[in-house]
Every structure is written in structure tokens, then in C-alpha cells.
C-alpha atoms as an extended CHARMM CRD file, in Angstrom:
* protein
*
        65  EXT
         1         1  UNK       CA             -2.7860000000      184.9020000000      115.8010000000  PROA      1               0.0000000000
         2         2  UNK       CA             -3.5880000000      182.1620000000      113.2330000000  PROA      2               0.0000000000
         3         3  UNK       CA             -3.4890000000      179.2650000000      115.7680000000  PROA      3               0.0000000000
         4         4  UNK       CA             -6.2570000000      180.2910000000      118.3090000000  PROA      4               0.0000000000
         5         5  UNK       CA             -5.6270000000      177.9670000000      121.5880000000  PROA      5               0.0000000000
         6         6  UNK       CA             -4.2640000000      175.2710000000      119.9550000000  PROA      6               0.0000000000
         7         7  UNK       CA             -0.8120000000      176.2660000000      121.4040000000  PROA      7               0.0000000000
         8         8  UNK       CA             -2.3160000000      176.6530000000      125.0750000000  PROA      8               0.0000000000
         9         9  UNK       CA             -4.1600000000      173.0090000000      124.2540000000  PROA      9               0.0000000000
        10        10  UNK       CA             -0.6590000000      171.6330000000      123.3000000000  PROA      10              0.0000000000
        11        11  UNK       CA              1.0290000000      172.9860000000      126.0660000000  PROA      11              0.0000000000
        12        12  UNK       CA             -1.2240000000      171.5350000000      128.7840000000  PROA      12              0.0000000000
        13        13  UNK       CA             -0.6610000000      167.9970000000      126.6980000000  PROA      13              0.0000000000
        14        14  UNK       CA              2.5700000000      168.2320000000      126.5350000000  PROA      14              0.0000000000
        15        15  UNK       CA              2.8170000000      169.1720000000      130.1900000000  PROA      15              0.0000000000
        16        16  UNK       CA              0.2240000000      165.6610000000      131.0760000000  PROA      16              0.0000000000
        17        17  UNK       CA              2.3910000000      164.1270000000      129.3300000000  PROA      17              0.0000000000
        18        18  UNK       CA              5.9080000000      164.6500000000      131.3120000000  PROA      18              0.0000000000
        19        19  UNK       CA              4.0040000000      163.9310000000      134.3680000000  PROA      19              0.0000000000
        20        20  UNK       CA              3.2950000000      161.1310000000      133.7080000000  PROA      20              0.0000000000
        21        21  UNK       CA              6.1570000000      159.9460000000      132.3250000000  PROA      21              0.0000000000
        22        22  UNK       CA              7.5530000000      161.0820000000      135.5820000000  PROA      22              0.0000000000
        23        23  UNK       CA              5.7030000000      159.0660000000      138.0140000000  PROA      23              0.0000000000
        24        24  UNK       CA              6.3380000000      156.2440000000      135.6920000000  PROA      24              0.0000000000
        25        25  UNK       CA              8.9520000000      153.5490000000      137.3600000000  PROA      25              0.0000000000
        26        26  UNK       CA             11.9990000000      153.0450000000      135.6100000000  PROA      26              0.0000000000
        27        27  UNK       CA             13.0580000000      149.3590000000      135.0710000000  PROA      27              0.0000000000
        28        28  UNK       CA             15.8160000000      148.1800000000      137.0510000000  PROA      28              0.0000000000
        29        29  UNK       CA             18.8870000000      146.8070000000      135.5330000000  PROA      29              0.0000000000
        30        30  UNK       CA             18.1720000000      143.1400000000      136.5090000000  PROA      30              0.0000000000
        31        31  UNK       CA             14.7900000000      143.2050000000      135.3740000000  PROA      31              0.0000000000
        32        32  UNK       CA             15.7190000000      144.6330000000      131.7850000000  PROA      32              0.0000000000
        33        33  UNK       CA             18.1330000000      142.1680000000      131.8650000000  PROA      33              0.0000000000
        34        34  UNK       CA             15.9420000000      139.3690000000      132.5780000000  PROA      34              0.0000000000
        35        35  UNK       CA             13.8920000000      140.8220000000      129.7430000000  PROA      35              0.0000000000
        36        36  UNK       CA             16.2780000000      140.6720000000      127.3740000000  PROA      36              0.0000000000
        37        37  UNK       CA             16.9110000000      136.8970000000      128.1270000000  PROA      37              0.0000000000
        38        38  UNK       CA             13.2180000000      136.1010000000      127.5350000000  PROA      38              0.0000000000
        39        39  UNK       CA             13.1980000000      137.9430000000      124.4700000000  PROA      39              0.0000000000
        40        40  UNK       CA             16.0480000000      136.3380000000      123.1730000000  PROA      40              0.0000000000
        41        41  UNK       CA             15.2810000000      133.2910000000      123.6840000000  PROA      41              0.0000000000
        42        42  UNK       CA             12.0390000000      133.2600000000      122.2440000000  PROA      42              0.0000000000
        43        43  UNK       CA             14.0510000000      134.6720000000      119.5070000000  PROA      43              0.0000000000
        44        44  UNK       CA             16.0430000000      131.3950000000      119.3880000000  PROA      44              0.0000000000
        45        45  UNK       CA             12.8290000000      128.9020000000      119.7600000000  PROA      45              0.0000000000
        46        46  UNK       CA             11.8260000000      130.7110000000      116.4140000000  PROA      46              0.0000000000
        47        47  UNK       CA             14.4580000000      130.3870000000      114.7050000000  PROA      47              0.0000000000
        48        48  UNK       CA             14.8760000000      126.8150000000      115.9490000000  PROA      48              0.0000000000
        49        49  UNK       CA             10.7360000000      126.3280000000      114.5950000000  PROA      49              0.0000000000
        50        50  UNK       CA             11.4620000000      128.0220000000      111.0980000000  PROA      50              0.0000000000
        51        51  UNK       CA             14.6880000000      126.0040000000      110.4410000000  PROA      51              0.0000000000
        52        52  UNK       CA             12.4220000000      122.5280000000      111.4470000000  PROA      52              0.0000000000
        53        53  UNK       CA              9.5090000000      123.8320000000      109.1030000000  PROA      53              0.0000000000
        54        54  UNK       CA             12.0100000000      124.7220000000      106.0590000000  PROA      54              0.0000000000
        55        55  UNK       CA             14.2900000000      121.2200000000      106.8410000000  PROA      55              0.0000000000
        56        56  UNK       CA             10.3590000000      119.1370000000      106.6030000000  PROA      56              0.0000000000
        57        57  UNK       CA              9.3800000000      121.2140000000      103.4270000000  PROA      57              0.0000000000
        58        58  UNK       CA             12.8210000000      120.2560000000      101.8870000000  PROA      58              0.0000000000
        59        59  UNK       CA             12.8470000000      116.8570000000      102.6420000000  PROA      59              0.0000000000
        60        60  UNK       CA              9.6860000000      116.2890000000      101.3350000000  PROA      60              0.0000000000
        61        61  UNK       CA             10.0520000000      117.3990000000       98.2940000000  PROA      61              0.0000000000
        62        62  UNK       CA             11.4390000000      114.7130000000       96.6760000000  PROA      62              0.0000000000
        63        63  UNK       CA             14.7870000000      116.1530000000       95.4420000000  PROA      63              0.0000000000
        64        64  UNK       CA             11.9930000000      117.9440000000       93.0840000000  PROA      64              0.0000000000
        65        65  UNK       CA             13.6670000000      121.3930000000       91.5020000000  PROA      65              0.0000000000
């Protein structure tokens, strides 16, 4: 028995672990939902920000290639 108790150690993790993944509350559907929507749109303000910054670094350029 190479291992010793580091199979009875990972056990007893393993087994912490799924409990408390268990008493963990699952997300209902409206609040992942609503979730989503913030996410995306702070998605969309950053993508709104980038194309702003790159439109002001092109304009001032000068037509300069």
C-alpha cells in the first residue's frame, strides 16, 4: 500500500465536498435569467465604450497611415 491515508484523506474531502454542494441553493430560473440580462448588457456598454475609444483614436489621427 504505496498511498498510506491519502485515499481515506481524499475520501473524507471528497465527501465535505458533496455536502456542501448539497446544502448549497440552486438559482431559480428568473434569477439566472435576470443574471444573464445584467451580464449582457454590461457586455453591450463595452462594446459600445471600445467602439467610442477606437472611432476617437481614428479620427484623430489625421487620415495618418
Amino acid at each position: 500500500m504505496t498511498r498510506g491515508n491519502q485515499r481515506e484523506t481524499d475520501r473524507l474531502k471528497a465527501q465535505k465536498k458533496a455536502a456542501q454542494a448539497k446544502n448549497k441553493p440552486k438559482e431559480s430560473a428568473s434569477t439566472l435569467q435576470q443574471r444573464r440580462e445584467k451580464d449582457a448588457e454590461i457586455l453591450r456598454q463595452k462594446q459600445k465604450k471600445k467602439e467610442e475609444d477606437k472611432a476617437a483614436g481614428a479620427a484623430g489621427d489625421g487620415g495618418k497611415k
